[in-house]
Every structure is written in C-alpha cells, then in structure tokens.
DOMIFI-840372 format. One record per atom (N, C-alpha, C): y negated, z negated, x negated; residue in three letters. Coordinates in steps of 0.2 Angstrom, whole numbers, padded with zeros to 4 digits, always signed. Atoms other than C-alpha are relative to their C-alpha. Example, Ala and Ser with C-alpha at 12.3 -4.5 7.8 and 13.67 -1.06 7.14 Angstrom:
DOMIFI-840372
+0006+0000-0004ALA +0022-0039-0062ALA -0006+0000-0004ALA +0006+0001+0004SER +0005-0036-0068SER -0005-0003+0004SER 
END
This chain:
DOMIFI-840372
-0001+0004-0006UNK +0096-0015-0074UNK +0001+0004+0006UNK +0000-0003-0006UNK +0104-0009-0057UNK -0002-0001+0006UNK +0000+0003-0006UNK +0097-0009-0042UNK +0001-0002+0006UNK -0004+0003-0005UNK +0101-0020-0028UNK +0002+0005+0005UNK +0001-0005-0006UNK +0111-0013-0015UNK -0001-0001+0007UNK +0004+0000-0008UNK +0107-0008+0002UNK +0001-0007+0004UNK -0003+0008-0003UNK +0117-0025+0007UNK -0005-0004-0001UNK +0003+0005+0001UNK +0109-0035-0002UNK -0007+0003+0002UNK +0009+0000+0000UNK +0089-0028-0002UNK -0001-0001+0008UNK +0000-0001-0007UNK +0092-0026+0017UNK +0000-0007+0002UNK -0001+0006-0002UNK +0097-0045+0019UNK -0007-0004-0002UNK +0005+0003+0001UNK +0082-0050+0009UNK -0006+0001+0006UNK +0006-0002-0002UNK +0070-0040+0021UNK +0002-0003+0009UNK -0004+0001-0008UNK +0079-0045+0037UNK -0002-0009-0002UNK +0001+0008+0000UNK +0078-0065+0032UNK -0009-0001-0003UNK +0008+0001+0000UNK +0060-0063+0026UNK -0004+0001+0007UNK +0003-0001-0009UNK +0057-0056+0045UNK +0001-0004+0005UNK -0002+0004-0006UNK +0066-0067+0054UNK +0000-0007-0003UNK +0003+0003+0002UNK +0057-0081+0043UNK -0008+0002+0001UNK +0005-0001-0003UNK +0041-0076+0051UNK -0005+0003-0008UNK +0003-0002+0005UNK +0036-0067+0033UNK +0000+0010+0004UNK +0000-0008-0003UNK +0031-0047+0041UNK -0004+0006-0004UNK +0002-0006+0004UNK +0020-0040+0028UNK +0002+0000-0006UNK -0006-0005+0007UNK +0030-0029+0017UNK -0006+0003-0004UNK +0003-0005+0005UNK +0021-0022+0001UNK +0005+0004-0004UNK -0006-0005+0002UNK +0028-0008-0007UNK -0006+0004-0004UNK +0004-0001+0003UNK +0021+0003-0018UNK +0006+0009-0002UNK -0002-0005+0004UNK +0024+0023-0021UNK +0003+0002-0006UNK -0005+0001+0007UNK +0028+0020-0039UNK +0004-0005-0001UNK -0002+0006+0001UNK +0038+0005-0037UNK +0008+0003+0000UNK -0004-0006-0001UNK +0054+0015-0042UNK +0001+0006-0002UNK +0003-0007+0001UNK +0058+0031-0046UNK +0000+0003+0006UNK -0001-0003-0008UNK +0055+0044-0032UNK +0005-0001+0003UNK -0002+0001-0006UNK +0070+0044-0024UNK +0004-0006+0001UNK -0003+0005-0004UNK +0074+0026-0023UNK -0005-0008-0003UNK +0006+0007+0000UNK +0058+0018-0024UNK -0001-0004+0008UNK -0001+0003-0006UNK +0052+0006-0010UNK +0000+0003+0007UNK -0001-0001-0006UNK +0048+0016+0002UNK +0006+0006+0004UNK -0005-0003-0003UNK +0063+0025+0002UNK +0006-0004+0003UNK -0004+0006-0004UNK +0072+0007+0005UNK -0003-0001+0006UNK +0001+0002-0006UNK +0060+0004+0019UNK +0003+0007+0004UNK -0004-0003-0003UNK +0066+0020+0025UNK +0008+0000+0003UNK -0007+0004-0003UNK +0085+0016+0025UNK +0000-0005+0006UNK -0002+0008-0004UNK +0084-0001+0031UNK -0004+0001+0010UNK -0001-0003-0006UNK +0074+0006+0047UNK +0003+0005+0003UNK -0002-0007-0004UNK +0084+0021+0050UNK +0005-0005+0002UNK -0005+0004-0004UNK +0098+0005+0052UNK -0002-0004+0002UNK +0005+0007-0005UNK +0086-0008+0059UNK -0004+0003+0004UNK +0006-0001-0002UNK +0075+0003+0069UNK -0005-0005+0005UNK +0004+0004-0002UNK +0068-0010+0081UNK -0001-0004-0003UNK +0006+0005+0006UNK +0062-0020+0066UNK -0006+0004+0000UNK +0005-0003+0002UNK +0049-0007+0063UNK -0005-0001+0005UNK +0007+0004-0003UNK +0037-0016+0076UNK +0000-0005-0003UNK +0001+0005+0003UNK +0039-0030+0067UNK -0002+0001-0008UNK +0003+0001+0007UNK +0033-0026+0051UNK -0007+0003+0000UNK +0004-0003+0000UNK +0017-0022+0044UNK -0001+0002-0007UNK -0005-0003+0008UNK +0021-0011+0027UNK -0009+0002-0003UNK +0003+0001+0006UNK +0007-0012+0013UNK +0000+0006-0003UNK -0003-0005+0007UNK +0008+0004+0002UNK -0005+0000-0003UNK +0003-0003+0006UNK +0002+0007-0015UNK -0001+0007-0002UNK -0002-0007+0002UNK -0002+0024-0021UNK -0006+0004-0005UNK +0006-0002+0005UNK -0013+0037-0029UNK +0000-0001-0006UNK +0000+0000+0007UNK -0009+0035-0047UNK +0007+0004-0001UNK -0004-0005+0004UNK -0001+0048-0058UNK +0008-0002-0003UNK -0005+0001+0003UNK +0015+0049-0066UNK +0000-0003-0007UNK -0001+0001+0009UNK +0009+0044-0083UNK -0006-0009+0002UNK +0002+0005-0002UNK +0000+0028-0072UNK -0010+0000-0001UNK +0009+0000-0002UNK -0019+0033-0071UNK +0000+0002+0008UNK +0002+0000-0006UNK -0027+0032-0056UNK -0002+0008-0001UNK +0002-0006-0002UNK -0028+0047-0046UNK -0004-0001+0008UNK +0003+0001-0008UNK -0044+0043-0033UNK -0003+0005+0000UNK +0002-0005-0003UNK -0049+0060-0030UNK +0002+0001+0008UNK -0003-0003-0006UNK -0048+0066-0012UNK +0006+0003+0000UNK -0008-0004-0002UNK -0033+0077-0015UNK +0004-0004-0007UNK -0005+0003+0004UNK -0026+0065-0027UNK +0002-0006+0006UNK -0003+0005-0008UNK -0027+0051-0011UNK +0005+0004+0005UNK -0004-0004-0006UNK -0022+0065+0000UNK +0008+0005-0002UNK -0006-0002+0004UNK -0008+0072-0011UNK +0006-0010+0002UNK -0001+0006-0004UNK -0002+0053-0009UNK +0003-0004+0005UNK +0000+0003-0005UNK -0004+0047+0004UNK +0006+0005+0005UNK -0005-0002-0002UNK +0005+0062+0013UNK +0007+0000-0002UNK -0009+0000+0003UNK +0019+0061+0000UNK +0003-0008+0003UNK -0003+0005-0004UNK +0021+0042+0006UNK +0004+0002+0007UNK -0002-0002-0007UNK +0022+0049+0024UNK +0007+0001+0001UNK -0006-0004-0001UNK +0034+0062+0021UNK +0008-0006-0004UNK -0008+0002+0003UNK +0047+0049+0010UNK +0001-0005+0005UNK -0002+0004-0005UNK +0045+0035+0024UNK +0004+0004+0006UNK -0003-0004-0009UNK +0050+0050+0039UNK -0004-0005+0004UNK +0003+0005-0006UNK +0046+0045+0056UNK +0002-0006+0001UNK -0004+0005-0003UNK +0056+0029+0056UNK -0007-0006-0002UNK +0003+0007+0002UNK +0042+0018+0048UNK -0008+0002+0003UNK +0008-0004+0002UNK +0021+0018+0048UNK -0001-0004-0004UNK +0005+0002+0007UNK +0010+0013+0034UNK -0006-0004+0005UNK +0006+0004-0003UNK -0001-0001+0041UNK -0006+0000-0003UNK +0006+0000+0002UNK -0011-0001+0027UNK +0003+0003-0006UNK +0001-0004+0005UNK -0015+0011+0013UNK -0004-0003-0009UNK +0007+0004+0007UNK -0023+0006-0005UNK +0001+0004-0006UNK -0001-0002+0007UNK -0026+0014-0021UNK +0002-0006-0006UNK -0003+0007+0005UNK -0017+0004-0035UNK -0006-0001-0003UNK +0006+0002+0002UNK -0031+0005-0045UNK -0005+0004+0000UNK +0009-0004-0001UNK -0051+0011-0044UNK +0001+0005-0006UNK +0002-0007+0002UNK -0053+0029-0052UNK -0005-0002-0003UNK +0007-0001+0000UNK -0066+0027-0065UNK -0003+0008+0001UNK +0002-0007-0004UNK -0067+0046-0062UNK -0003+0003+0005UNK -0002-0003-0006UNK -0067+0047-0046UNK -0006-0007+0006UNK +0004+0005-0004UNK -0082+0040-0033UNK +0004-0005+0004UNK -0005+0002-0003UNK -0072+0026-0025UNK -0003+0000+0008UNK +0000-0002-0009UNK -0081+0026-0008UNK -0001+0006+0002UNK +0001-0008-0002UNK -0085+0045-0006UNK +0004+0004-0001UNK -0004-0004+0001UNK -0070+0050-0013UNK +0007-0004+0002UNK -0006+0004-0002UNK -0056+0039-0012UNK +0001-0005+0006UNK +0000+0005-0008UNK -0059+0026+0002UNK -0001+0007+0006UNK +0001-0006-0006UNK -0066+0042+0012UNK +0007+0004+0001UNK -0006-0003-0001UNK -0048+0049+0010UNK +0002-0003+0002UNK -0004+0006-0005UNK -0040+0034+0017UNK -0002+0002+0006UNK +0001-0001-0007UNK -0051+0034+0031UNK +0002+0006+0004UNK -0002-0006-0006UNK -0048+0051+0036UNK +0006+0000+0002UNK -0008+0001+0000UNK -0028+0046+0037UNK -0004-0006+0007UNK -0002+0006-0004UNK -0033+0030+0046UNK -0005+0005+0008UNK +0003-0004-0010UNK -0047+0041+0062UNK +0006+0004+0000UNK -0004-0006-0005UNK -0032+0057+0062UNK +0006-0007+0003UNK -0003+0002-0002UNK -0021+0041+0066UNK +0008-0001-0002UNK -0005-0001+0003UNK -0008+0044+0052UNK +0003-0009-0002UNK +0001+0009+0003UNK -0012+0026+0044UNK -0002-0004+0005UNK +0005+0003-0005UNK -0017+0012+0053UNK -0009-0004-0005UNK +0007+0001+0004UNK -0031+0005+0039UNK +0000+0002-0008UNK +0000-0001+0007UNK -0037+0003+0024UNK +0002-0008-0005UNK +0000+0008+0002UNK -0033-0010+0011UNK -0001+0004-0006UNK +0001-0005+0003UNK -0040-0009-0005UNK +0004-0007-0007UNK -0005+0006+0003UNK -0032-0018-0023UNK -0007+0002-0009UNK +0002+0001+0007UNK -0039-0024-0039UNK -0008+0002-0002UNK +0008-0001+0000UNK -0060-0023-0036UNK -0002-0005+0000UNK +0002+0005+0000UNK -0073-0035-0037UNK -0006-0001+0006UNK +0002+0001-0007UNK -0084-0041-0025UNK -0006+0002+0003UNK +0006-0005-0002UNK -0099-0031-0026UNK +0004+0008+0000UNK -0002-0006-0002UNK -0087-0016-0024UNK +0003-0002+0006UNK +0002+0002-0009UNK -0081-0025-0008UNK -0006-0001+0004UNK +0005+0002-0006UNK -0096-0029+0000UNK -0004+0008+0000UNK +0003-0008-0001UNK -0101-0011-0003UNK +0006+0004+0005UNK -0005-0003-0005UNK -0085-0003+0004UNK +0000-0002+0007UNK +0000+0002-0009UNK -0087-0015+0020UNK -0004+0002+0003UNK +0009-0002-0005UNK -0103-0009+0025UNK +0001+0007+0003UNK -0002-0007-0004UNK -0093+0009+0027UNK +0006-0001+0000UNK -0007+0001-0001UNK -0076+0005+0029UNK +0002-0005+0004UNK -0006+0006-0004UNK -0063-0007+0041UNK +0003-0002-0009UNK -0003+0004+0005UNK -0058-0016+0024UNK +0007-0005+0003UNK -0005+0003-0004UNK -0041-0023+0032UNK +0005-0006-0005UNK -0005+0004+0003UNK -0032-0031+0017UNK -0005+0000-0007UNK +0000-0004+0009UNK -0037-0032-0002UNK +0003-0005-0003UNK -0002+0003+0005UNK -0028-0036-0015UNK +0002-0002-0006UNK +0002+0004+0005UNK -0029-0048-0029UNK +0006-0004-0002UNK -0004+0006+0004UNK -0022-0058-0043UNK -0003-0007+0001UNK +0001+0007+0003UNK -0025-0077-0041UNK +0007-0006-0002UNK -0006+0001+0004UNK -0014-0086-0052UNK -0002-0008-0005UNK +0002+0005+0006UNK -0015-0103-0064UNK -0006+0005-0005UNK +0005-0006+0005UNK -0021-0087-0077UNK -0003+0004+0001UNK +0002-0006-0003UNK -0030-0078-0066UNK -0006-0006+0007UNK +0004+0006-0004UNK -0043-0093-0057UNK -0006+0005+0004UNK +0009-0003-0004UNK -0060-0081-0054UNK +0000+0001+0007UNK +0004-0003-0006UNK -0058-0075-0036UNK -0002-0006+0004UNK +0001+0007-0005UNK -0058-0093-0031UNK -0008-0002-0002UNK +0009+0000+0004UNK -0077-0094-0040UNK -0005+0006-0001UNK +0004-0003-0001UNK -0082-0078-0040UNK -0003+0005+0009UNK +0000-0003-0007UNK -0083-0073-0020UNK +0002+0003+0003UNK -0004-0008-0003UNK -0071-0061-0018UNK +0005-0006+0006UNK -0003+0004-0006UNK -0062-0077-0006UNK -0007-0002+0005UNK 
END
C-alpha cells in the first residue's frame, strides 16, 4: 500500500480542522521512522504554521521496535525526546501516552513519573494515558494531571461503559 500524499493527508487534516475536529492522534510507530505521523504533522505545519495553535496532537510512544512496551524511565525518555526531535520546533505534543503499560516496568514510578518530568520541564503539555483499567486510573490520578486516556469502546468492546473507567 502507498501512502498518501502530502496533498491529499494534508487536505484531510485541514478539513478536519476547519470542521471543528482539533485533536490529532498520532503515534511514534504509526509508520516507519521517517514517514510516520509525526513526521506528517511536521510537513503540514512547516506549510501551515498558524495551524499549530489550533491543534491539540495526542502522541503514542514508548514501545520498541519489535512492539513491547518500553515503560522504563529512559525508555519513556528515549521516546518521548525522539518524538520531540521528529516534530522540530514547528509542532507541540499536548499530550504524551505510553501505547501500552510495561508489565516490567512500575507504571507510575516509572513511566508516568517520566512523562511528568516532560510535562513540569514544559517540553509536553500533559499526560494521557492508553489501554489501563480503572483501578490503574484512579491510582495514577491521585499523582498525576491524568489529561486524556484512551480506550477501546466499540459494539466488541462494551466494558468501559460498565466497568467505571466512563
């Protein structure tokens, strides 16, 4: 499959914006490195830049190349800077999230404590987190700005509407 061009994926992000649709998710592995998402959102604000108040961009990250979660500290912060540096200055990261929870790896002492150091130095603006249940949220809220999380609900996928996490 080729991916769409700069015309076309640009047109989609421009009429989702000016359809009052603003937050963009993306995701470090969505792609390969050099023409994953956030190298589009790149492009498209180096030719839009006054859109880039108007968005609020979602990233995924932290997971390896071979798709395990990587929520250590310097796996978050390996990450999370690589996002940075592929966005350049033209974009910010509103919100951060590990794709998925590190059974390795402490998720709030180690990987949400990683985010947050991104979001106090003011690199990130928050945290959002993906694919957790609702006693792992209501734990990370009691130490975290929790900003987003995000979840399957679906016809196949009914639970979050029953078990709390809404």
């Amino acid at each position: 499959m080729r991916p769409l061009s700069d015309e076309v994926a640009f047109a989609a992000i421009r009429t989702a914006l000016d359809s009052g649709c603003n937050y963009l998710n993306g995701g470090e592995f969505y792609g390969p490195p050099d023409a994953n998402s956030l190298t589009l959102m790149r492009r498209y604000l180096e030719k839009y830049p006054a859109d880039a108040d108007r968005i609020v961009l979602n990233i995924k990250g932290a997971l390896g190349r071979d798709y395990r979660p990587r929520g250590t500290k310097e796996g978050v912060r390996e990450s999370i800077d690589n996002c940075l540096k592929t966005l350049g200055h033209v974009g910010r990261i509103s919100q951060f999230e590990a794709a998925r929870k590190d059974p390795n790896s402490d998720y709030e002492e180690e990987t949400l404590a990683a985010i947050d150091e991104y979001v106090k130095a003011g690199k990130i603006d928050g945290i959002s987190c993906s694919e957790i249940n609702v006693n792992t949220l209501r734990s990370a809220a009691k130490k975290y700005n929790i900003a987003a999380l995000e979840i399957e609900v679906s016809l196949f996928t009914p639970e979050p509407l029953t078990n709390g996490l809404l």
